[in-house]
Biopython code that builds the backbone (N, CA, C, O; Angstrom):
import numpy as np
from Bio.PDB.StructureBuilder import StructureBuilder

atoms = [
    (1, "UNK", "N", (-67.532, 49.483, -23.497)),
    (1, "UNK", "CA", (-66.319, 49.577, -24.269)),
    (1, "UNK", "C", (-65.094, 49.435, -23.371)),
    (1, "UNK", "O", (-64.001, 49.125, -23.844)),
    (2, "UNK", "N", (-65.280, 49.658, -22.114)),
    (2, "UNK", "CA", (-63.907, 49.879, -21.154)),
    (2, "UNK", "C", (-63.444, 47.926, -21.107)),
    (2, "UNK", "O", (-62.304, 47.463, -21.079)),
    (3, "UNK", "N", (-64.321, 47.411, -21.111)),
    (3, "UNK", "CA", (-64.086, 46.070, -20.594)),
    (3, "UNK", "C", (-63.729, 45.117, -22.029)),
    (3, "UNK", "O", (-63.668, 43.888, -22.086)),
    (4, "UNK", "N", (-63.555, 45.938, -22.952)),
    (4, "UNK", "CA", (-63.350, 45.057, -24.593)),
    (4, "UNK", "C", (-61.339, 45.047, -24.482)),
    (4, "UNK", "O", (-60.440, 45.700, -23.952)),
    (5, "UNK", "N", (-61.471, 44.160, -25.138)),
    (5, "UNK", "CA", (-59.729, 43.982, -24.928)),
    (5, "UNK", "C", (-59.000, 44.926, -25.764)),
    (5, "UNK", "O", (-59.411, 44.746, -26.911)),
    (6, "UNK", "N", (-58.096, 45.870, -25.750)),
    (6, "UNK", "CA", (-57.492, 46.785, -26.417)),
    (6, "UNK", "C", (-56.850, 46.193, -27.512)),
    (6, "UNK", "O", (-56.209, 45.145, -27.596)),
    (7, "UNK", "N", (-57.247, 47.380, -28.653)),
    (7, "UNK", "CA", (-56.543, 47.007, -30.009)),
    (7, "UNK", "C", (-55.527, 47.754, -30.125)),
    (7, "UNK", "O", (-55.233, 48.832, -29.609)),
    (8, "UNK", "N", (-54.995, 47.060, -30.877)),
    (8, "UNK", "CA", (-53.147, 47.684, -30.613)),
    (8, "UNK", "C", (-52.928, 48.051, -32.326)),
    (8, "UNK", "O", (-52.619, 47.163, -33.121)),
    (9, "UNK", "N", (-53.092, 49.156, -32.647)),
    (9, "UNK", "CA", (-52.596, 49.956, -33.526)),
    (9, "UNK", "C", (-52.036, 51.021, -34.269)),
    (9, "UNK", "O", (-51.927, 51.996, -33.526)),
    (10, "UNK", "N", (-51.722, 51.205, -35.161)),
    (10, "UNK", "CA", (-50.690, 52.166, -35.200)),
    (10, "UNK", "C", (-51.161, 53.153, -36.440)),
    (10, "UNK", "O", (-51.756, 52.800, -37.458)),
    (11, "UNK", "N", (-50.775, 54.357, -36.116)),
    (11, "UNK", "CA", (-51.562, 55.687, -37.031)),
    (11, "UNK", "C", (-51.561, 54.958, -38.892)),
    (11, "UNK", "O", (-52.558, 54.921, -39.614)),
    (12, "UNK", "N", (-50.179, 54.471, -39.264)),
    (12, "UNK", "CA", (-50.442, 53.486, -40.474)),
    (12, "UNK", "C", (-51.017, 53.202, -40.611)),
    (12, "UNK", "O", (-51.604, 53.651, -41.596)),
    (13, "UNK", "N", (-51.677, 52.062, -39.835)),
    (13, "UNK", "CA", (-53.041, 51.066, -40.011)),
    (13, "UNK", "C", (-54.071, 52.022, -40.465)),
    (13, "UNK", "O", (-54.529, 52.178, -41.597)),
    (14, "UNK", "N", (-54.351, 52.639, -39.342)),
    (14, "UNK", "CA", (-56.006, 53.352, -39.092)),
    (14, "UNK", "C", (-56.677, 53.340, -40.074)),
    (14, "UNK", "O", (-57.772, 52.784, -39.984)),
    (15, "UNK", "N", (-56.280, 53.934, -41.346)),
    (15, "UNK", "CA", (-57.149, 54.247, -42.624)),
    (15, "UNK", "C", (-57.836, 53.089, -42.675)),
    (15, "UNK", "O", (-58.999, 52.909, -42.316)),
    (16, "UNK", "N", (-56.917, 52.142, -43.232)),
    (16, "UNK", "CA", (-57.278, 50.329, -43.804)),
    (16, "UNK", "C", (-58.197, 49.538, -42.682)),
    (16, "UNK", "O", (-59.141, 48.881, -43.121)),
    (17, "UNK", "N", (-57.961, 49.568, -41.193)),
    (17, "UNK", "CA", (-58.764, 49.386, -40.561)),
    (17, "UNK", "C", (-60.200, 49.916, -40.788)),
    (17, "UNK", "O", (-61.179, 49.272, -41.167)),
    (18, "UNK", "N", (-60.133, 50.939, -40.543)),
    (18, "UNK", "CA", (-61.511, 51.675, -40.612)),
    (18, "UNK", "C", (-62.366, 51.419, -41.805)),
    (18, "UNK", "O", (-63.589, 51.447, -41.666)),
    (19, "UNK", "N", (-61.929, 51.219, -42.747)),
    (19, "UNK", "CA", (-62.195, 51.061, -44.305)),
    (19, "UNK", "C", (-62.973, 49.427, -44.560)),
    (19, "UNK", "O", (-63.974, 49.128, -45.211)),
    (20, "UNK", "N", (-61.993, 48.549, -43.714)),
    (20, "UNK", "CA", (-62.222, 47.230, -43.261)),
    (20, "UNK", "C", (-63.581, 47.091, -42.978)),
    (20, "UNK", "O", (-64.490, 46.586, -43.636)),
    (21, "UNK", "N", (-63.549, 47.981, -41.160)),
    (21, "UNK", "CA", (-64.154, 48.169, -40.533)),
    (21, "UNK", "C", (-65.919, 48.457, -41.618)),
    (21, "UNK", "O", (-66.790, 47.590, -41.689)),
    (22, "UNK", "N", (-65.990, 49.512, -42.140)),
    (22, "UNK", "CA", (-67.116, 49.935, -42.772)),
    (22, "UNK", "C", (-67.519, 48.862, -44.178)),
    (22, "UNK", "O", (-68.544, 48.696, -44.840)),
    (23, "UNK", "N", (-66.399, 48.383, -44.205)),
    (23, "UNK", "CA", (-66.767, 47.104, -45.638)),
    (23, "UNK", "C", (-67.482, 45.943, -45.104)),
    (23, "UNK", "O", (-68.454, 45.414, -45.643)),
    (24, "UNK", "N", (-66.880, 45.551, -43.906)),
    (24, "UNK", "CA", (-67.767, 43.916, -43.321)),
    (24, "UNK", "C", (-69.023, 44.732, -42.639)),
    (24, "UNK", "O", (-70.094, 44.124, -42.625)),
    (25, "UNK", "N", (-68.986, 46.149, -42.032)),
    (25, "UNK", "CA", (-70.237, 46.386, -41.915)),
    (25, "UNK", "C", (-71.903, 46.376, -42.553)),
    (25, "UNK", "O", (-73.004, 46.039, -42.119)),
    (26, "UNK", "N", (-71.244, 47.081, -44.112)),
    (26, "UNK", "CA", (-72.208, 46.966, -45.456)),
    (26, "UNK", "C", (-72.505, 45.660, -45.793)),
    (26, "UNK", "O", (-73.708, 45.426, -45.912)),
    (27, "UNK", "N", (-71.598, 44.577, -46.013)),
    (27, "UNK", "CA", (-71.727, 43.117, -46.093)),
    (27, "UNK", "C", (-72.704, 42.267, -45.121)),
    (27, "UNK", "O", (-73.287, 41.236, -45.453)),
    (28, "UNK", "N", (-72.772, 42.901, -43.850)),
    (28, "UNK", "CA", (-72.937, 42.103, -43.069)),
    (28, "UNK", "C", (-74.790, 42.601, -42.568)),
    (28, "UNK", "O", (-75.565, 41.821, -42.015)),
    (29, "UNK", "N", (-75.101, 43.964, -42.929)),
    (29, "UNK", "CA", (-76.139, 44.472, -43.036)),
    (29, "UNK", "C", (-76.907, 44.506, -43.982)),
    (29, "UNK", "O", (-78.059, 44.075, -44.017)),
    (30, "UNK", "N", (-76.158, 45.154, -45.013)),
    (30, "UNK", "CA", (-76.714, 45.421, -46.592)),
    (30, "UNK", "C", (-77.104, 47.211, -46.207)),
    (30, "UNK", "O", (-78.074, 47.756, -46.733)),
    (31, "UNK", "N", (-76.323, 47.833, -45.381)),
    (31, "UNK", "CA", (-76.785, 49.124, -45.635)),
    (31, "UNK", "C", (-75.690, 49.875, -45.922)),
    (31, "UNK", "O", (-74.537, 49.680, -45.538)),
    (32, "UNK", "N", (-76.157, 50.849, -46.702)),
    (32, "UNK", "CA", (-74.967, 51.102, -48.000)),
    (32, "UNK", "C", (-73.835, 51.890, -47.005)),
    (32, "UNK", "O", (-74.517, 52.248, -46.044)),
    (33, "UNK", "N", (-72.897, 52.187, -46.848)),
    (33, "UNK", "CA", (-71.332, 52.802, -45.845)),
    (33, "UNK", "C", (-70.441, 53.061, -47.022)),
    (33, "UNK", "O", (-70.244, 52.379, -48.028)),
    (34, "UNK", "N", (-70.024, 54.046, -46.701)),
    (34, "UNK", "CA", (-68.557, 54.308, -47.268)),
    (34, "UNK", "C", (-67.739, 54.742, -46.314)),
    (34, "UNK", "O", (-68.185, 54.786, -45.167)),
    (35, "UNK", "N", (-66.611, 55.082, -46.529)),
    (35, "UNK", "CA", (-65.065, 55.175, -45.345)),
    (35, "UNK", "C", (-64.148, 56.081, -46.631)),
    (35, "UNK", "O", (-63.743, 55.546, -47.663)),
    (36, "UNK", "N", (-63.956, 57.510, -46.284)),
    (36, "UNK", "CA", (-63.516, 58.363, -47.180)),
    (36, "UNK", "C", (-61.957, 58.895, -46.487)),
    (36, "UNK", "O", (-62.081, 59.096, -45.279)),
    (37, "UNK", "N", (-61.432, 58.991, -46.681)),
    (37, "UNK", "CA", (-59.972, 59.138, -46.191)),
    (37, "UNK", "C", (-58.703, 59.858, -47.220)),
    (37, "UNK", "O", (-58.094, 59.231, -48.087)),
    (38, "UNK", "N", (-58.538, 61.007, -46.949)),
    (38, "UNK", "CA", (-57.196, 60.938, -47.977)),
    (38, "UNK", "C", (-56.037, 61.708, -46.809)),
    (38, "UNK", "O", (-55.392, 62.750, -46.695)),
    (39, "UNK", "N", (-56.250, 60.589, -46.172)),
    (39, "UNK", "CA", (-54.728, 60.678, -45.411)),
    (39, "UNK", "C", (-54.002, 59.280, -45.656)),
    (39, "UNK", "O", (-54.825, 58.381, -45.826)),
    (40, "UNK", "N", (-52.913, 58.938, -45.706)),
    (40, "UNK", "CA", (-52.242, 57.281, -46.201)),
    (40, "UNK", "C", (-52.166, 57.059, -44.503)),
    (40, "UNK", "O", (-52.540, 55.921, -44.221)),
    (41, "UNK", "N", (-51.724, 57.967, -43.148)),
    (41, "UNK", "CA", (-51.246, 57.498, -42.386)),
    (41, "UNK", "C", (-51.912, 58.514, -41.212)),
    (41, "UNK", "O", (-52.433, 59.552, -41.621)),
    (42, "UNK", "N", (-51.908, 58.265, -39.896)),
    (42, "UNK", "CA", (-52.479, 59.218, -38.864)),
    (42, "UNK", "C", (-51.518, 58.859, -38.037)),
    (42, "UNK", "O", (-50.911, 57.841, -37.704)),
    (43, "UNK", "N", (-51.566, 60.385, -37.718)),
    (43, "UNK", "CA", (-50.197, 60.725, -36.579)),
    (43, "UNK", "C", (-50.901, 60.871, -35.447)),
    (43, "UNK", "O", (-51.350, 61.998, -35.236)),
    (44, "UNK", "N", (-51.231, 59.572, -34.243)),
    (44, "UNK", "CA", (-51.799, 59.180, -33.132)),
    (44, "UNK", "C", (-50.963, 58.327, -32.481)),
    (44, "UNK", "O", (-50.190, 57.538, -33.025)),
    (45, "UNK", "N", (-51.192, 58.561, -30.796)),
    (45, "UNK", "CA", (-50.847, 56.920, -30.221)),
    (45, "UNK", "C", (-51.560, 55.989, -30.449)),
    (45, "UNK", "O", (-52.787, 56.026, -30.538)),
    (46, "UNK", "N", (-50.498, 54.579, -30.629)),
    (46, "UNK", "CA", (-51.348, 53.524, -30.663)),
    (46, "UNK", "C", (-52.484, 53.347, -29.763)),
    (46, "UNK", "O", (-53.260, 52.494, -30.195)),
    (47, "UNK", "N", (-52.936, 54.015, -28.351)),
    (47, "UNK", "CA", (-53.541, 54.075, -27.461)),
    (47, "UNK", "C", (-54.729, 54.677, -27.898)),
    (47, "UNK", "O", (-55.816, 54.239, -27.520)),
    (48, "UNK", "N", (-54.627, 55.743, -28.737)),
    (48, "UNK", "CA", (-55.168, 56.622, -29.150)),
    (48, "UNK", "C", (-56.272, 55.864, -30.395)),
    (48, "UNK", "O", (-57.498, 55.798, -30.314)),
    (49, "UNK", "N", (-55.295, 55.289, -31.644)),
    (49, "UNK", "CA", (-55.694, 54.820, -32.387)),
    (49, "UNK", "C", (-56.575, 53.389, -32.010)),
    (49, "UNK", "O", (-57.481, 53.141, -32.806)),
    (50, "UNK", "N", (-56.409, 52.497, -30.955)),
    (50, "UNK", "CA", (-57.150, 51.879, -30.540)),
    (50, "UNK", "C", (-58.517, 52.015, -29.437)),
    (50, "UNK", "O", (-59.245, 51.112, -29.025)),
    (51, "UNK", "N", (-58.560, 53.517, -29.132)),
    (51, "UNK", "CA", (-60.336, 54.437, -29.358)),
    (51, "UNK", "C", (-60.461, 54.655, -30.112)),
    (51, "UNK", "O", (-61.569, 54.239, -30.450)),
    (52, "UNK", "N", (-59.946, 55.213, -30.945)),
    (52, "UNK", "CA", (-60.808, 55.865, -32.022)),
    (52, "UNK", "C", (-61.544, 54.591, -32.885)),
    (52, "UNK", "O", (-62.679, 54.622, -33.360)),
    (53, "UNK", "N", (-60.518, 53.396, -32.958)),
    (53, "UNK", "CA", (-61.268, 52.150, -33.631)),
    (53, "UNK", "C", (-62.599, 51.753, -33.066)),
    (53, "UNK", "O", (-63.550, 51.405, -33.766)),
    (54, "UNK", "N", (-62.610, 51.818, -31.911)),
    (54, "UNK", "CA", (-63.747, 51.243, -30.757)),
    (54, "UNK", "C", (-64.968, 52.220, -30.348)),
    (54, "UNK", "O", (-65.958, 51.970, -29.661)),
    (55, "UNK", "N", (-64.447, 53.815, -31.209)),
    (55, "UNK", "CA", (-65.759, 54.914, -31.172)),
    (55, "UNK", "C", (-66.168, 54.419, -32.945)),
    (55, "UNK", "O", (-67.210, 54.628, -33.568)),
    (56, "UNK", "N", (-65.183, 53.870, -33.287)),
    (56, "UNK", "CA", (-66.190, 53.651, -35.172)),
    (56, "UNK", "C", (-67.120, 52.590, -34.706)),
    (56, "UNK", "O", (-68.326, 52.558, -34.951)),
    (57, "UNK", "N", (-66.516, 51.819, -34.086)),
    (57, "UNK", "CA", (-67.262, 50.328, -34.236)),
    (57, "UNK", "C", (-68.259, 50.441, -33.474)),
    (57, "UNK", "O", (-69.254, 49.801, -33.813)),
    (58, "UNK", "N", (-68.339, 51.252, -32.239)),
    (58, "UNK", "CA", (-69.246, 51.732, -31.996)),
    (58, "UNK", "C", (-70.504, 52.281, -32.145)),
    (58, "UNK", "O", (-71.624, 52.091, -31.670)),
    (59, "UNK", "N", (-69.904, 53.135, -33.070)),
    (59, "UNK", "CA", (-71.070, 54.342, -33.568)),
    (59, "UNK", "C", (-72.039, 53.003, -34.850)),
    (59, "UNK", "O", (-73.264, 52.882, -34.853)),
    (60, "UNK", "N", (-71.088, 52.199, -35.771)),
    (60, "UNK", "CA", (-71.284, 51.140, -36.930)),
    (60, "UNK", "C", (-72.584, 50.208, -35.796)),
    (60, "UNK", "O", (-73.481, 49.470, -36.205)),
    (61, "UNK", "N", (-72.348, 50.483, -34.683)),
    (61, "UNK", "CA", (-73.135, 48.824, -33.963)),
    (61, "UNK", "C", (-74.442, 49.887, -33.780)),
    (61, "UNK", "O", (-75.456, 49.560, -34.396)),
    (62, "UNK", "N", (-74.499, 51.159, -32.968)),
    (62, "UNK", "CA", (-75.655, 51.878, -32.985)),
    (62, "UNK", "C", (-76.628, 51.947, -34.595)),
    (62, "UNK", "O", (-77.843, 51.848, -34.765)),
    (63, "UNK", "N", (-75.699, 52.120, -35.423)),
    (63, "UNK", "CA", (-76.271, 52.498, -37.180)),
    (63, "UNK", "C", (-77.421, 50.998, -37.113)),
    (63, "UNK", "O", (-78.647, 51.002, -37.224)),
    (64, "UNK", "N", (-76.619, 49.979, -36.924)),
    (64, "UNK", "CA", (-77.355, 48.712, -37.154)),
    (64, "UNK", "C", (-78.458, 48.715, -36.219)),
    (64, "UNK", "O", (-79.519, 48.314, -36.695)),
    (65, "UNK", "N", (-78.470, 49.089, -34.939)),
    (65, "UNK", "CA", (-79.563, 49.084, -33.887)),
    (65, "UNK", "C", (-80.675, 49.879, -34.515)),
    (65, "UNK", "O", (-81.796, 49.371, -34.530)),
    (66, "UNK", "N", (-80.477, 51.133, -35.060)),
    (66, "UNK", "CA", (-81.208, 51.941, -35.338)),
    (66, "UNK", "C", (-82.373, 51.457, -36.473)),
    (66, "UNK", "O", (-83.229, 52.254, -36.857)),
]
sb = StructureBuilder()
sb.init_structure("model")
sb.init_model(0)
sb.init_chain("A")
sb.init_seg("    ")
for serial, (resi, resn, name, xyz) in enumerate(atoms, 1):
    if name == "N":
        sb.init_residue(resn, " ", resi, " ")
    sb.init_atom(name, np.array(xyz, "f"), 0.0, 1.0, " ", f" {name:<3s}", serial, name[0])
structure = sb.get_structure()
């Protein structure tokens, strides 16, 4: 993960990303995901918010290995 090019986003985004994130996952597998959220916005650095994207996508690439 250290060597992936940084995503640059902002606590706004995060939800819709992540949501993204878990929709092309189900599509792209066929194993059922949901992405539950009732925050509209996350109060993070963009620094911040671009790990936390790269521990989902992460954890989404292990689900598929498994």
């Amino acid at each position: 993960m250290q060597d992936l090019r940084p995503l640059r986003l902002k606590g706004a985004d995060m939800p819709a990303f992540i949501e993204e994130m878990v929709t092309r996952f189900e599509a792209a597998t066929g194993i059922e995901a949901r992405f539950e959220c009732e925050l509209d916005r996350v109060e993070l650095f963009p620094h911040s918010c671009g790990e936390l994207a790269r521990l989902v996508q992460e954890a989404l690439a292990n689900v598929r290995k498994a």
